[in-house]
C-alpha positions in Angstrom: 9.9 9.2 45.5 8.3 12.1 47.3 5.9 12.7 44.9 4.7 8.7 44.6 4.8 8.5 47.8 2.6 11.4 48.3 0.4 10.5 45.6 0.1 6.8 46.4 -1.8 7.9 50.1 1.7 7.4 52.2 -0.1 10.9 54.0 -3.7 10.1 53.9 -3.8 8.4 57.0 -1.9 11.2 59.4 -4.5 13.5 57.4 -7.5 11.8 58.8 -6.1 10.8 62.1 -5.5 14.8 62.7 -8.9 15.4 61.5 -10.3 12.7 64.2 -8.5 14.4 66.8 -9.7 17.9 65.9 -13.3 19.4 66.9 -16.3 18.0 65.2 -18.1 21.7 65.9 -17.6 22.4 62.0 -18.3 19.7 59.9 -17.5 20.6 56.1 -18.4 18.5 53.3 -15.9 17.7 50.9 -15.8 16.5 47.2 -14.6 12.5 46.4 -12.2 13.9 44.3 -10.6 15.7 47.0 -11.6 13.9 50.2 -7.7 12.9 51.0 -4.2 14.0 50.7 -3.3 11.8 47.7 -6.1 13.1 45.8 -5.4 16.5 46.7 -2.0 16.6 46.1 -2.5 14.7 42.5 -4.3 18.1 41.8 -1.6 20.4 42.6 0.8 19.0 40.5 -1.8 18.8 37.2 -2.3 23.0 38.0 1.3 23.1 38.2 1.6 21.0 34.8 -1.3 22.4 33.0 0.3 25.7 34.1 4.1 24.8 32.5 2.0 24.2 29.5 0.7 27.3 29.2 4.4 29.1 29.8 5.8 26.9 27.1 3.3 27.4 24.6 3.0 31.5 24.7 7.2 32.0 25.2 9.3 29.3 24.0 10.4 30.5 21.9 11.5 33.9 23.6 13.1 31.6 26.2 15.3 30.2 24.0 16.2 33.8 22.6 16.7 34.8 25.9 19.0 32.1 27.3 21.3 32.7 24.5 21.0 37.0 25.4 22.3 36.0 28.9 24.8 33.1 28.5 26.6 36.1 26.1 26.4 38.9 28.1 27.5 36.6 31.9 30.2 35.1 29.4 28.9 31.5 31.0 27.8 28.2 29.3 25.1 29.6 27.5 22.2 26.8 27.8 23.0 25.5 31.4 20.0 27.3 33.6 17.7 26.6 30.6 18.7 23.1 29.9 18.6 22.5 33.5 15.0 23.5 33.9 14.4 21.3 30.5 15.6 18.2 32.1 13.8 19.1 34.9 10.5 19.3 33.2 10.6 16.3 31.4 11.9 14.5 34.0 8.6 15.6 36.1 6.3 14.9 33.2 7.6 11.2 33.1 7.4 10.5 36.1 4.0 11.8 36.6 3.3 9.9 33.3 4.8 6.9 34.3 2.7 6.8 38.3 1.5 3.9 39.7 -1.8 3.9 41.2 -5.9 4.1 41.1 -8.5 6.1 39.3 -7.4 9.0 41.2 -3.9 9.9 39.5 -5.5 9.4 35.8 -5.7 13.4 35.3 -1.6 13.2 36.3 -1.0 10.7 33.7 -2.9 12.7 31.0 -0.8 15.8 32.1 2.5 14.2 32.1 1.4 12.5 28.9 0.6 16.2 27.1 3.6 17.7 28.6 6.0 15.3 27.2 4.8 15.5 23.8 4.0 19.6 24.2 7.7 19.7 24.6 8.5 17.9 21.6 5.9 19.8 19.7 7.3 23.6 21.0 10.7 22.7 20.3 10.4 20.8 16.6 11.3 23.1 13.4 7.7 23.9 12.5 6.5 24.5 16.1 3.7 23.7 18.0 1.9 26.3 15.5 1.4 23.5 12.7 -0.6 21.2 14.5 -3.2 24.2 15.6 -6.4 24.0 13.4 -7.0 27.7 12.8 -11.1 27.7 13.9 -13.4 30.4 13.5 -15.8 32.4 16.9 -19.2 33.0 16.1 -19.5 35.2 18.8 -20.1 38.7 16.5 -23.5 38.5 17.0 -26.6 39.5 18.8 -30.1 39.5 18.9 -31.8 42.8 18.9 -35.3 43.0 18.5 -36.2 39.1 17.6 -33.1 39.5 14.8 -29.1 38.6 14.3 -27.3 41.7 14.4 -23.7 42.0 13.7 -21.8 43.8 16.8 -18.0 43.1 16.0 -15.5 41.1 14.3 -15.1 37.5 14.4 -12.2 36.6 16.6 -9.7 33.5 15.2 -8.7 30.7 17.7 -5.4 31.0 18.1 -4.9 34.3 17.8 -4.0 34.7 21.4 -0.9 31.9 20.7 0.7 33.9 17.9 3.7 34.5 20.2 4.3 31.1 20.8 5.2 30.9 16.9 8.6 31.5 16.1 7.3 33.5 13.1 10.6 35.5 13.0 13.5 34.5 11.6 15.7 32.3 13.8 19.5 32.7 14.7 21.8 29.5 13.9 22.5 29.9 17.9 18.8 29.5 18.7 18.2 27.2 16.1 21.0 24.6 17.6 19.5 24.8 21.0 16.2 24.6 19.6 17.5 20.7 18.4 19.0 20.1 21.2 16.1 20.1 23.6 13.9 18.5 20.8 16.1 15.4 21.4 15.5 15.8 25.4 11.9 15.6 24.7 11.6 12.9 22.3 14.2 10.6 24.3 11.6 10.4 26.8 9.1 9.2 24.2 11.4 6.3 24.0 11.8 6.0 27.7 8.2 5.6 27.5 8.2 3.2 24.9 10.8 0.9 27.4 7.7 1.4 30.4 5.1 0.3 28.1 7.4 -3.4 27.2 8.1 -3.9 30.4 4.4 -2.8 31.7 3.1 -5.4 29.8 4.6 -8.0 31.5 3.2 -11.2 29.0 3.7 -13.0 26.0 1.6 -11.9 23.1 1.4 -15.8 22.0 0.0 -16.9 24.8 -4.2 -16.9 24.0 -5.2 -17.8 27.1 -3.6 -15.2 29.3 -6.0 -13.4 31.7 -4.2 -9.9 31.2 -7.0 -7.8 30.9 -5.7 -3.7 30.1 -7.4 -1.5 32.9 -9.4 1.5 31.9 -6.9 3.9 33.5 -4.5 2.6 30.9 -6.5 2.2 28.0 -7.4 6.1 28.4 -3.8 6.8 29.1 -2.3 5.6 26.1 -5.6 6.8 23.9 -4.4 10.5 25.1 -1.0 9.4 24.2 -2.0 8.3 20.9 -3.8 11.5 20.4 -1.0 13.6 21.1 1.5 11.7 19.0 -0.5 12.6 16.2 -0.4 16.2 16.6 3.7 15.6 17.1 3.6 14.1 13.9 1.7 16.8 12.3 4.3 19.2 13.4 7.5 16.7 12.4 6.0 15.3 9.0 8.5 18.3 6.8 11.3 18.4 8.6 12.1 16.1 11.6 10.0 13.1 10.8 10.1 13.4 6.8 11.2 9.9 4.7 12.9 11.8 2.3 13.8 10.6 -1.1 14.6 7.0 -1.9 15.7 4.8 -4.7 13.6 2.6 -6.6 14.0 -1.3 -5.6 11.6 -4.3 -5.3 11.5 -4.7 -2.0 10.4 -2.8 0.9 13.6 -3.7 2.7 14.0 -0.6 5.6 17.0 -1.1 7.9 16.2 -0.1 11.6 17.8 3.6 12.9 17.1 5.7 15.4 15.6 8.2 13.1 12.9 9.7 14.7 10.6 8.6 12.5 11.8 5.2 12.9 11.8 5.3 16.7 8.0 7.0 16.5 6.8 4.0 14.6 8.4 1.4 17.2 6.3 3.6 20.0 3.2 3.1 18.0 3.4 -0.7 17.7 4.2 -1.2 21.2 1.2 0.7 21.9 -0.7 -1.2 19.7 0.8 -4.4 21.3 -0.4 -3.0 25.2 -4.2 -2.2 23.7 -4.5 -5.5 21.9 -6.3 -7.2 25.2 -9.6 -8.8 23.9 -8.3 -11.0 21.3 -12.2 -12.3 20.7 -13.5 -8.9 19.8 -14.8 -8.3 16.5 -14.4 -4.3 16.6 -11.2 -2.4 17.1 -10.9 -0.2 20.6 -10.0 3.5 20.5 -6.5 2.8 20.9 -6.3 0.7 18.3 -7.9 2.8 15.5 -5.9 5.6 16.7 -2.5 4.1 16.1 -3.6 2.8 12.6 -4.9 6.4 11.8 -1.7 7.0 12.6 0.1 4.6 10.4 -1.8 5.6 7.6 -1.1 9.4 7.8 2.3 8.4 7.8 1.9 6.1 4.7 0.3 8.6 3.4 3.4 10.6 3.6 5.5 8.4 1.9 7.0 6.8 5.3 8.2 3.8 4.1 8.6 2.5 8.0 4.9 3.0 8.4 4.1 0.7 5.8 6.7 -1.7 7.2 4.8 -1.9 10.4 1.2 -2.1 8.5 2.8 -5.0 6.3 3.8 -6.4 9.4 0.6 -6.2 11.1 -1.5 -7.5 8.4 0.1 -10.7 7.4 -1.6 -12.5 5.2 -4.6 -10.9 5.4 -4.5 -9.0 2.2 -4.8 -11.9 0.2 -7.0 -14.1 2.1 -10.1 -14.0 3.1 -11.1 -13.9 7.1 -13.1 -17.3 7.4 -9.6 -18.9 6.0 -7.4 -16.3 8.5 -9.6 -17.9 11.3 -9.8 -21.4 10.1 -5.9 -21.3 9.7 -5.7 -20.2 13.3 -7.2 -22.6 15.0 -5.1 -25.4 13.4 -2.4 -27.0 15.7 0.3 -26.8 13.2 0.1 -23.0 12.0 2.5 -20.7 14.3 2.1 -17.8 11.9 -0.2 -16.0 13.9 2.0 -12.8 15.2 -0.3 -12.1 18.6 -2.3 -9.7 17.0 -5.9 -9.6 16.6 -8.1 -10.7 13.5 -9.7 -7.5 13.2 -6.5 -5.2 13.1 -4.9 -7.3 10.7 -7.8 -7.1 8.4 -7.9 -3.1 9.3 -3.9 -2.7 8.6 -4.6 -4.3 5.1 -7.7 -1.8 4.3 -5.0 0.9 5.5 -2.7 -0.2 3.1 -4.8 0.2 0.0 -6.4 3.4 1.6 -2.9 5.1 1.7 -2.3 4.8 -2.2 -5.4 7.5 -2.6 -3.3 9.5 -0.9 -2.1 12.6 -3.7 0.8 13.6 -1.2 2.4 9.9 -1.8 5.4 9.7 -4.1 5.7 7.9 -7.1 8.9 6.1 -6.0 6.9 5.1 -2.5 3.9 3.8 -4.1 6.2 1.8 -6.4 8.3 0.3 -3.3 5.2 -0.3 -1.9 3.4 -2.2 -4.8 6.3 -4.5 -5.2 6.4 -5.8 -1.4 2.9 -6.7 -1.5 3.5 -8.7 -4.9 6.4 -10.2 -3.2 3.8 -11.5 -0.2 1.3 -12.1 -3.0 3.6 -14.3 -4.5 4.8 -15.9 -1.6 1.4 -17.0 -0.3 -0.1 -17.9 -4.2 3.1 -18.2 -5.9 3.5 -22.3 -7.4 7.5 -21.2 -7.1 8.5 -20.2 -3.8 11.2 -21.7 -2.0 9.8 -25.1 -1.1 8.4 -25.5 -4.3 5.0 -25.7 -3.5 2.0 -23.8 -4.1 1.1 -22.6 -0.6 -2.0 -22.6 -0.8 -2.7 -26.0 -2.0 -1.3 -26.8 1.4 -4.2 -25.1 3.3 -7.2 -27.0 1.2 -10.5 -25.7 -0.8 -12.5 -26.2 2.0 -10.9 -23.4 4.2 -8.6 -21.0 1.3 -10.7 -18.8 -0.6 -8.5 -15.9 -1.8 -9.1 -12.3 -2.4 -7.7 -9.5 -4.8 -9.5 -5.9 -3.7 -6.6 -4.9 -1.4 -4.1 -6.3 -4.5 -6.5 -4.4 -7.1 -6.8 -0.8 -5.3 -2.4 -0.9 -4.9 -1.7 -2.4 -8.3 -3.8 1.1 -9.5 -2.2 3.4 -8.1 1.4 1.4 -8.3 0.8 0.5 -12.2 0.2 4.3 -12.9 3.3 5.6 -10.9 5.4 2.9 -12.3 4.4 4.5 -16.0 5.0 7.4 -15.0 8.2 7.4 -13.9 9.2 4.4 -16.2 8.7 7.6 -19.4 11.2 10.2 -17.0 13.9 7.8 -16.9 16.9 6.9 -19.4 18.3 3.9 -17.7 15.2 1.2 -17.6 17.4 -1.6 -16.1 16.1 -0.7 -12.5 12.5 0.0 -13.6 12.4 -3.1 -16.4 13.3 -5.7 -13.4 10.1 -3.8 -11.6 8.1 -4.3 -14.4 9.6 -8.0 -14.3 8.3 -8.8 -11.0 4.6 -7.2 -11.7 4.5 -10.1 -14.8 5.4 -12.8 -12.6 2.5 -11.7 -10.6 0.1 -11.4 -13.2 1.1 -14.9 -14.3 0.5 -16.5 -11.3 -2.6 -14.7 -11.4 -3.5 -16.5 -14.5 -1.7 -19.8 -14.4 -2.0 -20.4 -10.3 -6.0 -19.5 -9.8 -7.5 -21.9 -8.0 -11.1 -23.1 -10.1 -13.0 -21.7 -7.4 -11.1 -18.5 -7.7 -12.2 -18.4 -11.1 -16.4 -18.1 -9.3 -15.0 -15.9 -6.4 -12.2 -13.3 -8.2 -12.5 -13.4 -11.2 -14.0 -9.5 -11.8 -10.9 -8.4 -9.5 -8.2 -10.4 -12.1 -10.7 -8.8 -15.0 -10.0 -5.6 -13.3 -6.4 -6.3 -12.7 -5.3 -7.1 -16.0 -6.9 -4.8 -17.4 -5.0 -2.1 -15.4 -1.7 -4.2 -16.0 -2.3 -3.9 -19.9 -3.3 -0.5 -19.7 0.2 0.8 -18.5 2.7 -2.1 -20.1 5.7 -0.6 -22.0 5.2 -1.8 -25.7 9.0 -3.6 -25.2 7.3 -5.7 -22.6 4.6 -6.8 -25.2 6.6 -10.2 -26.7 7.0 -11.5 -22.7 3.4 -11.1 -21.6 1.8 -12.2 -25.1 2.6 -16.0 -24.3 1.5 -15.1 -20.7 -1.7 -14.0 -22.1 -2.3 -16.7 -24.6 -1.5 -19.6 -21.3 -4.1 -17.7 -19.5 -6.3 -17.8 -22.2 -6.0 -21.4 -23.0 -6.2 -22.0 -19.3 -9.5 -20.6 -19.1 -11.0 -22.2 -21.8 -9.7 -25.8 -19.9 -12.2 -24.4 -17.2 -14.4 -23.4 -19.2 -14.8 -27.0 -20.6 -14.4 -29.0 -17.5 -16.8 -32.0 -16.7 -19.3 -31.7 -14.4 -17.7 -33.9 -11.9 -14.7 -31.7 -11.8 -17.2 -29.1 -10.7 -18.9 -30.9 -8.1 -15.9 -31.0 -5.4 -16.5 -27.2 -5.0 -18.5 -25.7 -3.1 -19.5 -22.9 -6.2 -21.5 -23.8 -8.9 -20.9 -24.8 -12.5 -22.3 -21.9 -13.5 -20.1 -19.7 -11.4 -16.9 -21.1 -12.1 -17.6 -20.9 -16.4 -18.8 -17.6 -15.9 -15.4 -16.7 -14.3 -13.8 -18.4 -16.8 -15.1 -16.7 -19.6 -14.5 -13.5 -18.0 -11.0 -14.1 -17.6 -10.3 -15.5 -21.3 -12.2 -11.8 -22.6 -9.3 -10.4 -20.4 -6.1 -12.6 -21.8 -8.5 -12.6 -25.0 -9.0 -8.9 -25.5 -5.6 -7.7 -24.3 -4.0 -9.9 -27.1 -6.2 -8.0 -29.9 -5.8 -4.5 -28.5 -1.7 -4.9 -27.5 -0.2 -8.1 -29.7 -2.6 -8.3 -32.9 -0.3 -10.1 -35.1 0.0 -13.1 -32.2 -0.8 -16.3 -34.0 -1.8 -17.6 -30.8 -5.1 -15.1 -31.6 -5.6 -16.6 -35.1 -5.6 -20.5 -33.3 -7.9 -19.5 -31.0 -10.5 -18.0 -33.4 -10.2 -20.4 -35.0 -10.9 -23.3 -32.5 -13.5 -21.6 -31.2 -15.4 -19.8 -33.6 -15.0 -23.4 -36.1 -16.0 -25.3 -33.4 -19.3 -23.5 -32.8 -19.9 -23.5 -36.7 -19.5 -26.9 -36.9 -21.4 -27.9 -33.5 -24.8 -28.6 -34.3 -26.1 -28.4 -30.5 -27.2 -24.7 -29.3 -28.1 -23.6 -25.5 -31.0 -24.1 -24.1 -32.6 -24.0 -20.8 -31.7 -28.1 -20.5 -28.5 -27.5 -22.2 -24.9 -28.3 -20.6 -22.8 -26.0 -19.3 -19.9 -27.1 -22.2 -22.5 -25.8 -24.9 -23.1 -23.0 -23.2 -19.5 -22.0 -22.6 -19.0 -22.9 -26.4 -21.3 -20.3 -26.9 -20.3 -18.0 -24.4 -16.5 -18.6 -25.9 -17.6 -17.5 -29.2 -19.2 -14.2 -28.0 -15.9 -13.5 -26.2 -14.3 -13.9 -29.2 -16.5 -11.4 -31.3 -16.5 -8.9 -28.5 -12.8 -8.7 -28.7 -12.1 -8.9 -31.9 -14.3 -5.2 -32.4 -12.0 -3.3 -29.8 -8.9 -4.4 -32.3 -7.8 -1.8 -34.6 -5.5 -4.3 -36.6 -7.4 -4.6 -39.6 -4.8 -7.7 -41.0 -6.5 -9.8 -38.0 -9.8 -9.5 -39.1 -9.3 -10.0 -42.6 -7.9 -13.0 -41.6 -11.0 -13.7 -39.6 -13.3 -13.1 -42.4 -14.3 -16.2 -43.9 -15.0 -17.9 -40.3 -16.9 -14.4 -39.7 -19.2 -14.9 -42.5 -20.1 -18.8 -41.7 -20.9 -17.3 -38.6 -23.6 -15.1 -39.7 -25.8 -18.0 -41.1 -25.5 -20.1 -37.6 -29.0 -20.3 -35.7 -27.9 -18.3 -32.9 -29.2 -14.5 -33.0 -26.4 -13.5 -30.6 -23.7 -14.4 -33.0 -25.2 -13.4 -36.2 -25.4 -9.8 -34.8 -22.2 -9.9 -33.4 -20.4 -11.3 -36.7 -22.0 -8.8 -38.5 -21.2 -6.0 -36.7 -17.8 -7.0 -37.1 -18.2 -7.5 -40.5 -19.2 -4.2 -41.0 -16.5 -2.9 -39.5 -14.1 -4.3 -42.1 -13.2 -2.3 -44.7 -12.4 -4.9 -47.6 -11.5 -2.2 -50.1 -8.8 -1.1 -48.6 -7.5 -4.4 -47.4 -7.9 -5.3 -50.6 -5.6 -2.6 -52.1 -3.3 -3.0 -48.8 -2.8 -6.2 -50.0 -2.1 -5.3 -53.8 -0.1 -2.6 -53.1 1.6 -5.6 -50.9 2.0 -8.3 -53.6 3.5 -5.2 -56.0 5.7 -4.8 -54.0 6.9 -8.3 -53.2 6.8 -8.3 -56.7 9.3 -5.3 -57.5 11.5 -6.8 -54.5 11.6 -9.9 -56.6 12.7 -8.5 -59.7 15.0 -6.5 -57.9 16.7 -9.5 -56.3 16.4 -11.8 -60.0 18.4 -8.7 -61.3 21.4 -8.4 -58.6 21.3 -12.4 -59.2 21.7 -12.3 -62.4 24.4 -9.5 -62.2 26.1 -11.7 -59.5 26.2 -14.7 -61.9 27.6 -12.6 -64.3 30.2 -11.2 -62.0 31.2 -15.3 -61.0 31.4 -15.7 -64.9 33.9 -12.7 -65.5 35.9 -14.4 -62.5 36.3 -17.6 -63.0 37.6 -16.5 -66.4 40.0 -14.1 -64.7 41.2 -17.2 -63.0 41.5 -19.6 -65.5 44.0 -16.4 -66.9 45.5 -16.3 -64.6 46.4 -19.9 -63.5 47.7 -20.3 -67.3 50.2 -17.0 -66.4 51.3 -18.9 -63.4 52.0 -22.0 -65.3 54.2 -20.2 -68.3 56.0 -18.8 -65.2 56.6 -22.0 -63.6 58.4 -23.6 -66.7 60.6 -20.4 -67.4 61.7 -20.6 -64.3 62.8 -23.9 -64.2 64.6 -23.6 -67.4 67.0 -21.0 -66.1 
């Protein structure tokens, strides 16, 4: 109370009054920043702070040893004068951080701010020591005589802070009281935390509030921000760490009062005091600090940072911004969560950043990757709970989807999931994984909107192509007749009328040349992963007979249906030469040779070059060496017929024996 009231100006007008009544012989002119009692007194206490820092920095650590050497040798509670003094410090720190007032008590606030989190950082395992960046002096060198000359050794910063390092080993004793006081100083973290809710004083759903975050605040919590992220630095191994996890296919975290946990809560509620300007199209300082935040902590595995980013992007990863604000502004929609356009889209960006990330685990990454399917498929999904494909709900006019967030985790997620899918024994946990990455891919196939087909379709080339690349050969048989919808899907598109094109806003040309790409996807993956699929021999043959027998070719006045006939057919031939199944292209052959006699240049080379690929000799011998075979199996089986009937013969005449034996028996018997 002393100090607010001090601080606040309760003295500045006895000060001036006494200076009224004194002489005006000496007039002495003094600095705005000191021209009254509050102001002056504001700067004591930062010296006084700035100068705790410096004490808690350099001997810490010898303070703890020492208040342990005393409370032994006075035979008294061994932490009570230090612990005292620690309470004491933090409780001046807070409420320095927490002031009230002008421009003038902003260098308090910083202060109290830095102090507070120096405290956590002295007294955390690693010490204040790992968050120092080790820089180097230039100052070794002179000029004599119009040249550099070297004078003495470069000096390291830091050097001079070596004994605030607890570099030597520490006593169990130490260590405890250590934790202790790391728990004081990070409670009032969270006291913080409680000052910021109630300092914001509003609800975050209400747009047209005229709270407006001063600039004394605003440069508060950006020092705040800053600091936490040094804090972090120090925590990340040992205080702050996620630790190991199981896999599962949610990224279901319970709320705890880990620190970690409780660190992430401080972040969003920053984020929620800095989100003022809902209209801006840039993020403020605060803002970008606390998702540079998030992401060094997704970085680090923290599965509660990308809780909070998940949270904070919404649907953003999946749809594009003109939809995001379109769906705003709609009466109906109460999904928007009171935070901004442009940090949702920058939470979502973070996201996909953090799986590049080589400090990541497998396991997180894998977590991760099947949360965001789960929101994939709740927003694109045809089989959510109300049984309705969201997204038809929102209209082509507004919805356009988009896949690079889904594309850069499904990368990184596809490869971990390999990876540790070969390390374990049980594949119950990882096959219902793998389970939930199909039903995204199908939707991705079966649920694409046409105009998604214009818009996305070299992210879903892109994503099935990293989906195939890493499938588990026992997964083959389930995604074949995914493949082989999607294929046939695309073709539908490929086909459509003209009319069905004109409702969209992309052109006809767009949305076949999606199409196509798609189909080589669903196409291609079928020939390199599932050759023997006779969905890929009905295909060929559709397509590659239909062209034969089509007498129309394109042509600059040509319709888009011949020209995706065409286009079909030179899908068709470019997948078929990445197959290494020699049995598919024999069976290919005799459409493959029609094919080089069409009129069409494109196709003649490509048939050919197939065709040259095919090595008939040894199909041919593959395939007597087959029909020997069958043939010797035939025999073989004609033989143990044969021997069978023979056996039923030998049988039946040991029955008829022995039926007769039974009858003689019968008629003794009933003569005695």
């Amino acid at each position: 109370k002393h100090m607010s009231s001090a601080i606040n100006g309760t003295n500045g007008d006895s000060l001036k009054q006494n200076e009224s009544n004194e002489s005006q012989r000496y007039k002495v002119s003094v600095h705005h920043s000191r021209d009254s009692a509050s102001k002056q007194w504001s700067t004591t206490l930062v010296l006084a702070l700035r100068g705790l820092e410096r004490v808690l920095r350099l001997f810490f650590c010898r303070l703890l040893r020492k208040s342990i050497e005393v409370s032994q040798h006075s035979n008294q509670h061994r932490e009570v004068w230090l612990t005292a003094t620690w309470n004491e410090i933090l409780r001046m720190s807070f409420d320095c951080a927490c002031i009230s007032g002008e421009r003038e008590t902003l260098d308090l606030r910083l202060a109290g701010i830095e102090l507070i989190t120096l405290c956590s950082q002295v007294s955390c395992k690693a010490g204040i020591g790992a968050a120092t960046n080790t820089a180097r002096v230039g100052t070794n060198m002179e000029v004599v005589g119009g040249a550099l000359r070297s004078v003495r050794a470069a000096t390291t910063v830091g050097d001079k802070n070596q004994g605030s390092l607890c570099s030597a080993p520490i006593e169990p004793e130490v260590d405890q009281l250590r934790h202790i006081f790391f728990d004081l100083a990070f409670s009032k973290l969270v006291d913080f935390r409680t000052y910021l809710e109630s300092f914001k004083g509003y609800n975050i759903h209400d747009t047209e509030s005229p709270y407006v975050v001063d600039s004394v605040m605003t440069q508060v919590l950006t020092k705040l921000t800053g600091e936490l992220s040094k804090l972090y630095e120090c925590c990340k191994s040992d205080e702050m760490s996620p630790g190991s996890f199981k896999l599962r296919l949610d990224l279901f975290v319970e709320e705890d009062h880990k620190y970690e946990s409780q660190l992430v809560n401080l972040l969003l509620v920053i984020l929620d005091n800095a989100d003022a300007d809902k209209t801006s199209r840039y993020l403020n300082q605060v803002q970008r600090g606390c998702i540079s935040m998030l992401q060094t902590m997704a970085s680090n595995s923290s599965l509660q940072a990308f809780k909070a980013l998940a949270k904070l992007s919404g649907d953003s990863m999946f749809v594009a911004r003109e939809t995001l604000r379109a769906g705003n502004s709609t009466d109906d929609d109460d999904s928007d969560d009171g935070y901004g356009e442009v940090l949702e889209l920058e939470a979502s960006k973070t996201v996909a950043s953090a799986f590049d990330s080589g400090d990541m685990s497998s396991e997180a990454k894998i977590i991760v990757m099947c949360s965001v399917l789960t929101q994939y498929l709740k927003i694109h999904g045809l089989h959510n709970e109300s049984g309705v494909n969201n997204i038809s709900r929102k209209g082509r006019g507004i919805f356009r989807a988009k896949y690079d967030t889904l594309t850069r985790v499904m990368d990184s997620g596809l490869e971990a999931t390999a990876r540790v899918d070969m390390s374990l024994k049980d594949k119950s946990v990882i096959d219902s994984i793998w389970d939930k990455i199909i039903d995204a891919v199908k939707t991705l196939l079966l649920e694409c909107l046409i105009d998604g087909y214009a818009n996305n379709s070299k992210s879903i080339l892109d994503i099935i192509a990293l989906f195939l690349l890493h499938l588990p050969p026992r997964k083959y048989s389930t995604v074949g007749s995914i493949l082989e919808k999607g294929a046939n899907r695309a073709i539908e598109v490929a086909f459509g009328k003209n009319e069905d094109f004109d409702e969209h806003l992309t052109s006809a040309d767009n949305i076949v040349e999606g199409a196509i790409d798609i189909f080589l996807a669903c196409f291609m993956g079928l020939c390199q992963k599932m050759p023997s699929s006779p969905a890929l021999k009905s295909m060929t043959g559709q397509i590659l007979g239909g062209t034969i027998e089509s007498s129309d070719w394109p042509t600059g006045n040509s319709s888009h249906q011949v020209r995706a006939r065409h286009k079909l057919a030179l899908a068709v031939c470019e997948s078929l030469k990445t197959t290494s199944s020699q049995d598919l292209l024999v069976s290919t052959f005799p459409l493959l040779c029609r094919l080089t006699n069409v009129a069409n240049n494109n196709l003649r080379e490509a048939a050919g070059q197939i065709l040259s690929g095919i090595n008939l000799a040894d199909a041919i011998s593959r395939e007597r060496e087959r029909a020997e075979t069958a043939e010797a199996k035939a025999r073989e089986i004609e033989e143990e017929n044969n021997a069978l009937l023979e056996e039923v013969d030998y049988l039946q005449v040991e029955n008829e024996e022995l039926q007769r034996q039974l009858a003689v028996f019968s008629e003794s018997a009933d003569f005695t």
